[in-house]
PDB file of N, CA, C and O in Angstrom:
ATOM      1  N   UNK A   1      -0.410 -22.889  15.220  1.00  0.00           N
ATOM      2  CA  UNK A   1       0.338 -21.687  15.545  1.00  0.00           C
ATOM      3  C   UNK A   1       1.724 -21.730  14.914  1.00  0.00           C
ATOM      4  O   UNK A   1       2.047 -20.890  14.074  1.00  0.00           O
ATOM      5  N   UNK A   2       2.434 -22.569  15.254  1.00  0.00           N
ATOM      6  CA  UNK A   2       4.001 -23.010  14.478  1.00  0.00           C
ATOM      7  C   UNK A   2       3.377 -22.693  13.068  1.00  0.00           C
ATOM      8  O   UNK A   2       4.063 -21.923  12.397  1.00  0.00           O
ATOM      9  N   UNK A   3       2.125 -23.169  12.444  1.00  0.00           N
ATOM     10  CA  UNK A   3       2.372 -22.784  10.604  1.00  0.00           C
ATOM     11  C   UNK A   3       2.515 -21.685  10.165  1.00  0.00           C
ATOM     12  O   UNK A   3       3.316 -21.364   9.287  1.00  0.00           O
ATOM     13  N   UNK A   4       1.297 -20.571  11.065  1.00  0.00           N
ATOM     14  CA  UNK A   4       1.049 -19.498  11.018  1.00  0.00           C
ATOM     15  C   UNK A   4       2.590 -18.559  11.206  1.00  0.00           C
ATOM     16  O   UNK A   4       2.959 -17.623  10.496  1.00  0.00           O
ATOM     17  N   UNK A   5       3.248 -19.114  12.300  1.00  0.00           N
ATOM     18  CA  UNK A   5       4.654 -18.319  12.318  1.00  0.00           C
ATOM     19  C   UNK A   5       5.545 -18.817  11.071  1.00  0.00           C
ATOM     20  O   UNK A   5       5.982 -17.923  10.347  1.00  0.00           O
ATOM     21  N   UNK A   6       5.794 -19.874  10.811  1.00  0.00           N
ATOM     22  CA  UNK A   6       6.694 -20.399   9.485  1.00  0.00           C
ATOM     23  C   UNK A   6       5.790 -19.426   8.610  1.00  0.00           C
ATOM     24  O   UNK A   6       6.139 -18.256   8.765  1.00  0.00           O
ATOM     25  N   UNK A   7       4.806 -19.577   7.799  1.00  0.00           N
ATOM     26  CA  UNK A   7       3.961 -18.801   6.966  1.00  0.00           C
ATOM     27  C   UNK A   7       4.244 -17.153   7.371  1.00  0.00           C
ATOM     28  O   UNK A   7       4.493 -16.448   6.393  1.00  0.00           O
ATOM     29  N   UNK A   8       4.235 -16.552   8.533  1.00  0.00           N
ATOM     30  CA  UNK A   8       4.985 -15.327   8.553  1.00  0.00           C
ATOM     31  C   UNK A   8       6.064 -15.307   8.018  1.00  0.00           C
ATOM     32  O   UNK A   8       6.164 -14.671   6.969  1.00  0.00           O
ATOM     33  N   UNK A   9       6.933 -15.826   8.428  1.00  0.00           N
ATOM     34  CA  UNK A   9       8.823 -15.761   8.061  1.00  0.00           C
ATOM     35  C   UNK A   9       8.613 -15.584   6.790  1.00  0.00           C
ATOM     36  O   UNK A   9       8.708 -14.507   6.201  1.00  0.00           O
ATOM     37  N   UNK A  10       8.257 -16.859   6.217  1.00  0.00           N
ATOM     38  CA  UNK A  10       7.916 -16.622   4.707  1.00  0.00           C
ATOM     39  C   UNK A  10       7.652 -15.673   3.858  1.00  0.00           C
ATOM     40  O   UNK A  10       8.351 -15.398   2.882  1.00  0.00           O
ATOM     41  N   UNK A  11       6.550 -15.081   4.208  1.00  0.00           N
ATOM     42  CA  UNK A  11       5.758 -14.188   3.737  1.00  0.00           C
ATOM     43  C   UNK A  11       7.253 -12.696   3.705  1.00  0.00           C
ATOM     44  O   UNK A  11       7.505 -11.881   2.818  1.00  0.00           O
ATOM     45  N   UNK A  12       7.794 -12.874   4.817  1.00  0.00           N
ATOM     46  CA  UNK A  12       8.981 -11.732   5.409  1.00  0.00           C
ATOM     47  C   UNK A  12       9.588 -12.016   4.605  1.00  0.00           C
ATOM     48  O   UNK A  12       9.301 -11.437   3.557  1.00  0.00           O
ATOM     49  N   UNK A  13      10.874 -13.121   4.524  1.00  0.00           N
ATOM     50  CA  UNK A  13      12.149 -13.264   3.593  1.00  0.00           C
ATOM     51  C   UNK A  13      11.285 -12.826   2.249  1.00  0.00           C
ATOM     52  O   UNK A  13      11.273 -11.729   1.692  1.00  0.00           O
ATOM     53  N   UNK A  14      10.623 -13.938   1.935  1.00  0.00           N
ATOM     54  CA  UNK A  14      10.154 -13.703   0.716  1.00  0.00           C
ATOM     55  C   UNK A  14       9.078 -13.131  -0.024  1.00  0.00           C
ATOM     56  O   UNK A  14       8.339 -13.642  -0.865  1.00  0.00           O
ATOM     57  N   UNK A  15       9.137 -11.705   0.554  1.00  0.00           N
ATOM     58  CA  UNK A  15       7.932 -10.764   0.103  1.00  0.00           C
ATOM     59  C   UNK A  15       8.258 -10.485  -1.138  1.00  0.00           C
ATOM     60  O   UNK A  15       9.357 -10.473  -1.691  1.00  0.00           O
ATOM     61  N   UNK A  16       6.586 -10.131  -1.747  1.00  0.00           N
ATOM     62  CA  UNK A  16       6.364  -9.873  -3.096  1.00  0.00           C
ATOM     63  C   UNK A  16       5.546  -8.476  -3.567  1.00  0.00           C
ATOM     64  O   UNK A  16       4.407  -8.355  -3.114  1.00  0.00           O
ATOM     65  N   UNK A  17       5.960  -7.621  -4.278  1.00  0.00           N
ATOM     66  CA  UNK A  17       5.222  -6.380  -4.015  1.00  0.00           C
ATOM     67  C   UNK A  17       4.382  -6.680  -5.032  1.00  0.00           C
ATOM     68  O   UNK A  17       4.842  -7.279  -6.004  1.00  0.00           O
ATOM     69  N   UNK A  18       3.103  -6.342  -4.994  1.00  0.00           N
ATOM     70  CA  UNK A  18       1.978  -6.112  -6.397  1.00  0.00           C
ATOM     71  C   UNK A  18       2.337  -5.756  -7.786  1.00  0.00           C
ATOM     72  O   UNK A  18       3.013  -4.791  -8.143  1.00  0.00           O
ATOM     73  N   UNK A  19       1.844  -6.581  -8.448  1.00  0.00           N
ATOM     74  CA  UNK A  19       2.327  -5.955 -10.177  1.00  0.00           C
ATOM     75  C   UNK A  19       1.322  -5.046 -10.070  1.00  0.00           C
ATOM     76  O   UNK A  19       0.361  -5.084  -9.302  1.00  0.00           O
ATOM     77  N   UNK A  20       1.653  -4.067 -11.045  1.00  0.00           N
ATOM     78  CA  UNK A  20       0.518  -3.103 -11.553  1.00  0.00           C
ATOM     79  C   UNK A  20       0.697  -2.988 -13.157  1.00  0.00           C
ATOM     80  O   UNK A  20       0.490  -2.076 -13.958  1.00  0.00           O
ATOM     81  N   UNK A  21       1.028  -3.910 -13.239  1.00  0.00           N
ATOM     82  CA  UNK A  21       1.538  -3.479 -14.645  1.00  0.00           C
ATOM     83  C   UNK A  21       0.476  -3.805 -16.020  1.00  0.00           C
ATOM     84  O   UNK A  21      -0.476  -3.073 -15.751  1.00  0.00           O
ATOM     85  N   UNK A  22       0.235  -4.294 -16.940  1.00  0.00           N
ATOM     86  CA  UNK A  22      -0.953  -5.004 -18.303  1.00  0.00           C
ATOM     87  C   UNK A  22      -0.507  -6.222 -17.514  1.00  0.00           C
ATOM     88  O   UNK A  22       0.595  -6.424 -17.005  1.00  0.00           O
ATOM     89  N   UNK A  23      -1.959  -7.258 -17.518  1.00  0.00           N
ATOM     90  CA  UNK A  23      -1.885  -8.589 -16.603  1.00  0.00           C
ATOM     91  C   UNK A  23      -2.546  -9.154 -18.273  1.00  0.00           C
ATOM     92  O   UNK A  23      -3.442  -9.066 -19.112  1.00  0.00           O
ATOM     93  N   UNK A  24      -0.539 -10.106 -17.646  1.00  0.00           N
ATOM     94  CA  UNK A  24      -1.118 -11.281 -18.877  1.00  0.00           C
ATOM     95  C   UNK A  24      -0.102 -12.184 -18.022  1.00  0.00           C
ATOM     96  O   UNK A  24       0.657 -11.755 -17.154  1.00  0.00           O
ATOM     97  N   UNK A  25      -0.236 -13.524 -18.439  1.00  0.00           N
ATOM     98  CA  UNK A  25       0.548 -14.833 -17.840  1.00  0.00           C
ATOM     99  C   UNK A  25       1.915 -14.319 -18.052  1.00  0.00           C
ATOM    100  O   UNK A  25       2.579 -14.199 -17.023  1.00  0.00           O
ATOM    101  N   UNK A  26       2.439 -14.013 -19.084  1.00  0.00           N
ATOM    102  CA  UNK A  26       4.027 -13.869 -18.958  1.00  0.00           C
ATOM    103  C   UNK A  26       4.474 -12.657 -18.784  1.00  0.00           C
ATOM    104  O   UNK A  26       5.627 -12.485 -19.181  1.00  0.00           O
ATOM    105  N   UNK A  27       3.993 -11.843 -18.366  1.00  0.00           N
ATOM    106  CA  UNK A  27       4.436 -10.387 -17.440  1.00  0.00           C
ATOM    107  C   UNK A  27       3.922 -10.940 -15.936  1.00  0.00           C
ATOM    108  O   UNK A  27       4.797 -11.101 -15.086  1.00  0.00           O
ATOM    109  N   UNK A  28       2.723 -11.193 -15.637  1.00  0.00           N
ATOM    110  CA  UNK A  28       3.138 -11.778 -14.106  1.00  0.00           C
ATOM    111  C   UNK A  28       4.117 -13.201 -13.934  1.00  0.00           C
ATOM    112  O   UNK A  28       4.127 -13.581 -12.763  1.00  0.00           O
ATOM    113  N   UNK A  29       4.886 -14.003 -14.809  1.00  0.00           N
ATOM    114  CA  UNK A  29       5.715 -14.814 -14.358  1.00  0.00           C
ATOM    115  C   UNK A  29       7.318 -14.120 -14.673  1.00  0.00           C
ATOM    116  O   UNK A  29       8.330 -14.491 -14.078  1.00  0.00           O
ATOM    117  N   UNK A  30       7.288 -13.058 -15.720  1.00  0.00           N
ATOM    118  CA  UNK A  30       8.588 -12.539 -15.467  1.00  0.00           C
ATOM    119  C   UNK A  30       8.411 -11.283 -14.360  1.00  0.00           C
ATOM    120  O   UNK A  30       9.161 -10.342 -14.616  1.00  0.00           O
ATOM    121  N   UNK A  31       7.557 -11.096 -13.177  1.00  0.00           N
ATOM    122  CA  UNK A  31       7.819  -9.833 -13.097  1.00  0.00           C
ATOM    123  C   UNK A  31       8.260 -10.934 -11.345  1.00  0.00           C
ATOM    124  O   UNK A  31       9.062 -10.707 -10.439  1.00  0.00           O
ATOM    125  N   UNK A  32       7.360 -11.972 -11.556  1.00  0.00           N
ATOM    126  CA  UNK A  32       7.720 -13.076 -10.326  1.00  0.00           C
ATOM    127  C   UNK A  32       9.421 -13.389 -10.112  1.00  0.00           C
ATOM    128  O   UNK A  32      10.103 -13.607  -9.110  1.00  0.00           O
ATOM    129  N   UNK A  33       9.791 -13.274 -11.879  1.00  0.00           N
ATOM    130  CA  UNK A  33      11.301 -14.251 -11.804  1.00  0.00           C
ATOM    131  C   UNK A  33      12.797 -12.917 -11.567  1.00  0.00           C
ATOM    132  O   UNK A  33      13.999 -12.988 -11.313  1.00  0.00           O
ATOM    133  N   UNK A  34      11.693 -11.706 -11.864  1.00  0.00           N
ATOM    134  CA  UNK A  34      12.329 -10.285 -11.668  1.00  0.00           C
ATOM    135  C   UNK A  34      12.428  -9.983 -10.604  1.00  0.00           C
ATOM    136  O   UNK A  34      13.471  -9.655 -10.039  1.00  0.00           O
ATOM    137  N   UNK A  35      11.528 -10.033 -10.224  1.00  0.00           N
ATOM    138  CA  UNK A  35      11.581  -9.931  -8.077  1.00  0.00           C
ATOM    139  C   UNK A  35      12.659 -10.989  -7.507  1.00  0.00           C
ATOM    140  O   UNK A  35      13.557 -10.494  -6.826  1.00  0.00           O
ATOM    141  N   UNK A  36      12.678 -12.303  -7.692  1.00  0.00           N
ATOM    142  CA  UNK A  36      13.739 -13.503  -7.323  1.00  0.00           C
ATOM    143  C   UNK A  36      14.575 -12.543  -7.444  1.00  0.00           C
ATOM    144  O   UNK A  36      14.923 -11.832  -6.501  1.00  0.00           O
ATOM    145  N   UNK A  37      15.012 -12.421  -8.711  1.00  0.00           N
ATOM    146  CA  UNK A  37      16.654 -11.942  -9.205  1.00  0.00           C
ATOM    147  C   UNK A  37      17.578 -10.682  -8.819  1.00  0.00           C
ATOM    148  O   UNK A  37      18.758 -10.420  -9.051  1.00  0.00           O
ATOM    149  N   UNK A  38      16.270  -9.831  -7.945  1.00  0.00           N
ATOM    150  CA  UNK A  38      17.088  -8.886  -7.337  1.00  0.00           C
ATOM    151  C   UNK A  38      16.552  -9.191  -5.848  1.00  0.00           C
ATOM    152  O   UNK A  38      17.275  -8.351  -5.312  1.00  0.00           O
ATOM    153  N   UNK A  39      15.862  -9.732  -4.805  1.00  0.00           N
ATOM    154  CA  UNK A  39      16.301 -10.467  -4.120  1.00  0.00           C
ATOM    155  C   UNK A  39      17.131 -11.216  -3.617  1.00  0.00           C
ATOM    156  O   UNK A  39      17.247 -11.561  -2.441  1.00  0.00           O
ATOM    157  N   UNK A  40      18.090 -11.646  -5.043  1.00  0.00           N
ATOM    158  CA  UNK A  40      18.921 -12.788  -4.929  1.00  0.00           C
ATOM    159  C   UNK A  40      20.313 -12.041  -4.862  1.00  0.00           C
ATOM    160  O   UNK A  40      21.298 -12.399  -4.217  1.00  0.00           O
ATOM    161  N   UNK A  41      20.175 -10.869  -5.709  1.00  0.00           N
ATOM    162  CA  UNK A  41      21.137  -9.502  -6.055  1.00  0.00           C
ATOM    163  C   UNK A  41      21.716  -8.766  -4.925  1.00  0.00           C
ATOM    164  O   UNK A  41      22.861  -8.330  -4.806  1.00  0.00           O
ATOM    165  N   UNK A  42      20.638  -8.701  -4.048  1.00  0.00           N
ATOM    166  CA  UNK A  42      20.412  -8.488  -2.622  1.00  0.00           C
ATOM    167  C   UNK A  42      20.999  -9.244  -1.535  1.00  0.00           C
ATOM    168  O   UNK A  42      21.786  -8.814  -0.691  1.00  0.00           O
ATOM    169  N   UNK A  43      20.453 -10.621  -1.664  1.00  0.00           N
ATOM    170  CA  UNK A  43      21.648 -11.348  -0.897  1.00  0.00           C
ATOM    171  C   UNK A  43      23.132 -11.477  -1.050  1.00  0.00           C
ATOM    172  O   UNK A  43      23.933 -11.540  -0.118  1.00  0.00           O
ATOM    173  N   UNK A  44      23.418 -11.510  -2.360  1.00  0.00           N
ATOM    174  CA  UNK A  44      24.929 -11.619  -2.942  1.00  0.00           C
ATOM    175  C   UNK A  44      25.769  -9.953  -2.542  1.00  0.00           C
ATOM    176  O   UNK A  44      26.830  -9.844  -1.928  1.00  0.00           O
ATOM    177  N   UNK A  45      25.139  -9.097  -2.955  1.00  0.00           N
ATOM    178  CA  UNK A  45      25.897  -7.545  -2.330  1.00  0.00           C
ATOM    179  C   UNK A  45      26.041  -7.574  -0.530  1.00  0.00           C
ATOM    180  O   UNK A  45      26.947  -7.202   0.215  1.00  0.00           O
ATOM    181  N   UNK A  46      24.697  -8.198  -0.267  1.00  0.00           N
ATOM    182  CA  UNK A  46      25.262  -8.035   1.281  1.00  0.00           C
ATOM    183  C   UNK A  46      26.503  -9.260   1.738  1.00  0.00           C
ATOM    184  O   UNK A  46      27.399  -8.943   2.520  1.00  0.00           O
ATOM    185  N   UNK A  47      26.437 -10.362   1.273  1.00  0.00           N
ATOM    186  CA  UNK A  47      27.646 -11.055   1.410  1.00  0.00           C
ATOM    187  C   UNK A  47      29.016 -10.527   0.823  1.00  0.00           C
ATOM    188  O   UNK A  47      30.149 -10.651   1.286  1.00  0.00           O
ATOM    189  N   UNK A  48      28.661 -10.015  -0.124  1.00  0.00           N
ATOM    190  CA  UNK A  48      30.220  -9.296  -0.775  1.00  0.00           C
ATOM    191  C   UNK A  48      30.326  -8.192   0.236  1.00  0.00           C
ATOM    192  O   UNK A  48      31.530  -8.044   0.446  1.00  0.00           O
ATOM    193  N   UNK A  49      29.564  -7.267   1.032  1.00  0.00           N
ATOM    194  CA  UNK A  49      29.760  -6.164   1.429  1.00  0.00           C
ATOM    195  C   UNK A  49      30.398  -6.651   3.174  1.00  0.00           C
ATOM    196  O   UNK A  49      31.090  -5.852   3.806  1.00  0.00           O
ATOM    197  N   UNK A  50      29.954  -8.308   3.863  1.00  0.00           N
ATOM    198  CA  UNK A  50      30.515  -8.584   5.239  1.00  0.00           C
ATOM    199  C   UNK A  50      31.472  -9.314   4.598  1.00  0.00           C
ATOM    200  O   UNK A  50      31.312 -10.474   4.978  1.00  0.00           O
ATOM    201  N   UNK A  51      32.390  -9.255   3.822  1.00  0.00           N
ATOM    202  CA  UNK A  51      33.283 -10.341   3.323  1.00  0.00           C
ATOM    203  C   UNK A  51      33.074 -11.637   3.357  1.00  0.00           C
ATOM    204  O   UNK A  51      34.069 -12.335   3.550  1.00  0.00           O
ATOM    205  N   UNK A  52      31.826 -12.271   3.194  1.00  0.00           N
ATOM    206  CA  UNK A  52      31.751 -13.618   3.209  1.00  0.00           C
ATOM    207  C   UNK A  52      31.643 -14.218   1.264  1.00  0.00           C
ATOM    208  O   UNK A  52      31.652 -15.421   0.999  1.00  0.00           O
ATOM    209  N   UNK A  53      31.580 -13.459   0.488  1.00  0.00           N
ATOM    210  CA  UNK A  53      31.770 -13.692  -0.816  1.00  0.00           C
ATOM    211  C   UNK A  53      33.001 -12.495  -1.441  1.00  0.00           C
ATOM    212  O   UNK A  53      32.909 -11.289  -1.210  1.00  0.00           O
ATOM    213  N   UNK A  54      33.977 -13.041  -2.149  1.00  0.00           N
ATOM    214  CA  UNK A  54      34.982 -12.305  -2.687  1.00  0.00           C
ATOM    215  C   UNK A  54      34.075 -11.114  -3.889  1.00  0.00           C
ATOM    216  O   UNK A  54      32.858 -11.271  -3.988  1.00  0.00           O
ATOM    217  N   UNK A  55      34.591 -10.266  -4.522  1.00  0.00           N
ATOM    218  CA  UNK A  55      33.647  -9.499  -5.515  1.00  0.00           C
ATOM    219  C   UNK A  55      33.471 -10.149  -6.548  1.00  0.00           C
ATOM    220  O   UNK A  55      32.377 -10.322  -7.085  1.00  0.00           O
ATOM    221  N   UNK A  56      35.023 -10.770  -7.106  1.00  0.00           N
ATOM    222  CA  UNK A  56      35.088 -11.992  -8.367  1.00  0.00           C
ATOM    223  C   UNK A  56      33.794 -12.737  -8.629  1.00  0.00           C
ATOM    224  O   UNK A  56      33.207 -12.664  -9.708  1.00  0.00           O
ATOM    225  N   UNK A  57      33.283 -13.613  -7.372  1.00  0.00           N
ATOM    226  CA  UNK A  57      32.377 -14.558  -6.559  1.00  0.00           C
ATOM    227  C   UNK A  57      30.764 -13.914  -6.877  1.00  0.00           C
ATOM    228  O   UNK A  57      29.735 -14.342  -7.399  1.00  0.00           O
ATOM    229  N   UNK A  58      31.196 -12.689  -6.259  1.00  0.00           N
ATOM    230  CA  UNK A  58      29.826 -11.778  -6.213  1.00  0.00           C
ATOM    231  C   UNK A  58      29.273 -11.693  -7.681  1.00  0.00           C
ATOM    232  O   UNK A  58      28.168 -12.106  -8.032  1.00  0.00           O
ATOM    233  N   UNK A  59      30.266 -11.060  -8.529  1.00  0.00           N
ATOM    234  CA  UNK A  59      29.862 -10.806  -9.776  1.00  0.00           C
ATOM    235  C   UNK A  59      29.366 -12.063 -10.329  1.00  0.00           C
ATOM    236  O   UNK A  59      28.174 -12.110 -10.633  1.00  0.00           O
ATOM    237  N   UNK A  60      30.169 -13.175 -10.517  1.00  0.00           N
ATOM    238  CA  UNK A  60      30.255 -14.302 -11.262  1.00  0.00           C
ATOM    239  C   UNK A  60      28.159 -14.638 -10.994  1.00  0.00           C
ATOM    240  O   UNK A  60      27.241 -14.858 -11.784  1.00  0.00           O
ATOM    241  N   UNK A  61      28.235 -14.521  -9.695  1.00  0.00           N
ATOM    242  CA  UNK A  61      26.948 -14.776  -8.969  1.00  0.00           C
ATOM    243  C   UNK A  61      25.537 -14.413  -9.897  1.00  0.00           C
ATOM    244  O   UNK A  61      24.623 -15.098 -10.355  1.00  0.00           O
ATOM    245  N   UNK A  62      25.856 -13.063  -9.909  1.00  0.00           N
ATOM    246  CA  UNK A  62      25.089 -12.002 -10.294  1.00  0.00           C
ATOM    247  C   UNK A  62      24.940 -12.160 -11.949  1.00  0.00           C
ATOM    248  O   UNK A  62      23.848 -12.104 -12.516  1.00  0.00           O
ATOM    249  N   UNK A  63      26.106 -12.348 -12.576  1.00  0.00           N
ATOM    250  CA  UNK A  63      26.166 -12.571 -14.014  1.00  0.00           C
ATOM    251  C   UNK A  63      25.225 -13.649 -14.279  1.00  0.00           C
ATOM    252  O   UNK A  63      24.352 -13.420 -15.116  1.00  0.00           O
ATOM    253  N   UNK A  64      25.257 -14.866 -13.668  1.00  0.00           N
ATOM    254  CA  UNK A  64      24.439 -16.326 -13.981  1.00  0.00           C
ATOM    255  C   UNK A  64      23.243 -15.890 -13.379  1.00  0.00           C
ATOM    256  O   UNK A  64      22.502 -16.870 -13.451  1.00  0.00           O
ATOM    257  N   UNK A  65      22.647 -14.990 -12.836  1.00  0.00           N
ATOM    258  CA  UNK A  65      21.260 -14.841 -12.000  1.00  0.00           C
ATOM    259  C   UNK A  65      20.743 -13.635 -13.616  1.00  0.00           C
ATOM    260  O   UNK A  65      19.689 -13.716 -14.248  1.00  0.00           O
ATOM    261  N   UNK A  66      21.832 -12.706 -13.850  1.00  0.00           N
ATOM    262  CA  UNK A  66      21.203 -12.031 -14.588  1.00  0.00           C
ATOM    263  C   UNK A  66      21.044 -13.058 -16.209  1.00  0.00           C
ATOM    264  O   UNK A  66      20.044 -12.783 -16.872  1.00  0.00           O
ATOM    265  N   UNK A  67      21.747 -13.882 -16.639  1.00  0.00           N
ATOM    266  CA  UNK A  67      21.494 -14.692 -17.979  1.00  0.00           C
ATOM    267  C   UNK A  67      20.293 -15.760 -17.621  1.00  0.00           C
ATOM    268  O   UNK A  67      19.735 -16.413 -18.502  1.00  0.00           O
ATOM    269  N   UNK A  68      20.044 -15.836 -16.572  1.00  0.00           N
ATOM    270  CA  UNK A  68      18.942 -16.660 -16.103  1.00  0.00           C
ATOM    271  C   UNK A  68      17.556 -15.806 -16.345  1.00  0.00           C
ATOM    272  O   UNK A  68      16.683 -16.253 -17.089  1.00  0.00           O
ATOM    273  N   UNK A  69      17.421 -14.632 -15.711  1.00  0.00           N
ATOM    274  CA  UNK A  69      16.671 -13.599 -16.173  1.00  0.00           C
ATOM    275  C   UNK A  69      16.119 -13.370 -17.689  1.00  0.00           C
ATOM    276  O   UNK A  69      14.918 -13.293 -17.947  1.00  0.00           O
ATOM    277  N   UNK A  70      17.144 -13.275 -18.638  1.00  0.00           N
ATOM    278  CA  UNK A  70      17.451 -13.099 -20.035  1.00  0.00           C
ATOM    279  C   UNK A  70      16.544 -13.975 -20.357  1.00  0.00           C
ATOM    280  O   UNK A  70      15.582 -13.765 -21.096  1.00  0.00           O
ATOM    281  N   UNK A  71      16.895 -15.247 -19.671  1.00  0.00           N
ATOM    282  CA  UNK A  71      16.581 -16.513 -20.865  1.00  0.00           C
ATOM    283  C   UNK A  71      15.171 -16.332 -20.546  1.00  0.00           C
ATOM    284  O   UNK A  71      14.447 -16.170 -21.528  1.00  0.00           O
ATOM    285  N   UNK A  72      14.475 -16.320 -19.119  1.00  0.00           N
ATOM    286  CA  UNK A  72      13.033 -16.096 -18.976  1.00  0.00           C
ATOM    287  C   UNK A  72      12.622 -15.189 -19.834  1.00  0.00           C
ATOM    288  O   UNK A  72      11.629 -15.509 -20.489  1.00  0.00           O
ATOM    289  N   UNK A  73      13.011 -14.315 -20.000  1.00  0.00           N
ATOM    290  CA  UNK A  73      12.391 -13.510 -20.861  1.00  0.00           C
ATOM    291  C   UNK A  73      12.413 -13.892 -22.252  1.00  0.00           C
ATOM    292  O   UNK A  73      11.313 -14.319 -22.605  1.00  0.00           O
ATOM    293  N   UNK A  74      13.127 -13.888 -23.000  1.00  0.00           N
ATOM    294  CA  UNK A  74      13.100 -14.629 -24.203  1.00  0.00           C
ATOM    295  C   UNK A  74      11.955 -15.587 -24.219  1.00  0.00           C
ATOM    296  O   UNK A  74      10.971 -15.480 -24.950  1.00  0.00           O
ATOM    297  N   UNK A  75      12.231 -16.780 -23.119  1.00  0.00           N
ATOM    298  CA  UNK A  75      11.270 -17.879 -23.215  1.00  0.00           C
ATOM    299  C   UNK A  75       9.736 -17.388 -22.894  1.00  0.00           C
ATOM    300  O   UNK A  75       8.854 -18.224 -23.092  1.00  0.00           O
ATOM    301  N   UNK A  76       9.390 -16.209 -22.455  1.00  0.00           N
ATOM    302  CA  UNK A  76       8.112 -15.979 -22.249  1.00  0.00           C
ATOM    303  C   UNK A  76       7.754 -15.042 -23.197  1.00  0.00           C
ATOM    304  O   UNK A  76       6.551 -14.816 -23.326  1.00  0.00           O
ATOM    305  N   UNK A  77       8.650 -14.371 -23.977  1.00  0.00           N
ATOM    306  CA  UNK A  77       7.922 -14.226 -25.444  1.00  0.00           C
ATOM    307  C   UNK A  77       7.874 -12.268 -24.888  1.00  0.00           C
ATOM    308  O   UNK A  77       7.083 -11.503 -25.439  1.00  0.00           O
ATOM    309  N   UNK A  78       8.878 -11.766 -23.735  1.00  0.00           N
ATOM    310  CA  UNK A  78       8.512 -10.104 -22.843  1.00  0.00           C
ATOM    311  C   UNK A  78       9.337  -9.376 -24.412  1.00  0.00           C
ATOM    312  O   UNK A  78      10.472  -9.535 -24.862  1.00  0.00           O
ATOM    313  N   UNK A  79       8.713  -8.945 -24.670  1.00  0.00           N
ATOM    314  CA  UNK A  79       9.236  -7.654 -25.929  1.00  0.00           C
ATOM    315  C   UNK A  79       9.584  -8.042 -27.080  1.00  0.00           C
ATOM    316  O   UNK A  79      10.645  -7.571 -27.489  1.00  0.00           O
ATOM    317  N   UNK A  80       8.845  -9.005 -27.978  1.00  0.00           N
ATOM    318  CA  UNK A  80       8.603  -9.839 -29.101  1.00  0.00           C
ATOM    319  C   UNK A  80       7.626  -9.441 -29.752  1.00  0.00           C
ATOM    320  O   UNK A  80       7.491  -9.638 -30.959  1.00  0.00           O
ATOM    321  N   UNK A  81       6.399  -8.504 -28.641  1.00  0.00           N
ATOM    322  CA  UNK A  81       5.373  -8.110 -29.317  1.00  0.00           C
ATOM    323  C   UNK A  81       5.235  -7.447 -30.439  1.00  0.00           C
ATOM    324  O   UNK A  81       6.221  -6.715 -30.526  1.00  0.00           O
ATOM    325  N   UNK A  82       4.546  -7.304 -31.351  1.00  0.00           N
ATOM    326  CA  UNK A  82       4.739  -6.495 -32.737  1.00  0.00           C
ATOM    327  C   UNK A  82       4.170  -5.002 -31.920  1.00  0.00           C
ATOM    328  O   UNK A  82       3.633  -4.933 -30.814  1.00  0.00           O
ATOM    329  N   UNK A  83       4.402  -4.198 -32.602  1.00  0.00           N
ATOM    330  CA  UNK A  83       3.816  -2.623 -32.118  1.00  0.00           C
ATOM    331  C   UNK A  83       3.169  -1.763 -33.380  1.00  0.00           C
ATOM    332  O   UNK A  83       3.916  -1.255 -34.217  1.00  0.00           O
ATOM    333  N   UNK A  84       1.797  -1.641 -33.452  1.00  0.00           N
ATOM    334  CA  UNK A  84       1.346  -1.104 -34.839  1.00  0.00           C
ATOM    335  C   UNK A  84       1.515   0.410 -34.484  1.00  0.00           C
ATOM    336  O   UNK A  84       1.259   1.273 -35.323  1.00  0.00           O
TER     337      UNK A  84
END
């Protein structure tokens, strides 16, 4: 019973909505690392918004979450494709 509730919480904080998108390995791992990053976007605005992160803080936050983003993408090869 305790797993089943931890495994809820889980499932709560860290919900994941369905891709619908062309299923290939690196569109479902950037669309995984896309969901993190505004999740994470999410936590940082609501701390900037109860004053527990300055905006400076917030941004700085947000800047290294979004070049983190970047680099996944690059490294998974998202819009490299040729287009005939």
């Amino acid at each position: 019973m305790i797993q089943s509730n931890q495994q809820d919480k889980n499932n709560f904080i860290y919900a994941q909505s369905r891709y619908h998108g062309k299923v290939k390995p690196e569109y479902l791992a950037f669309d995984a690392n896309l969901q993190e990053f505004a999740r994470k976007v999410g936590y940082i605005s609501a701390l900037e918004t109860a004053g527990k992160l300055s905006p400076e803080e917030a941004y700085k936050q947000i800047q290294t979450l979004w070049k983190q983003l970047k680099h996944s993408k690059k490294e998974l090869g998202i819009g490299n494709e040729v287009k005939y």
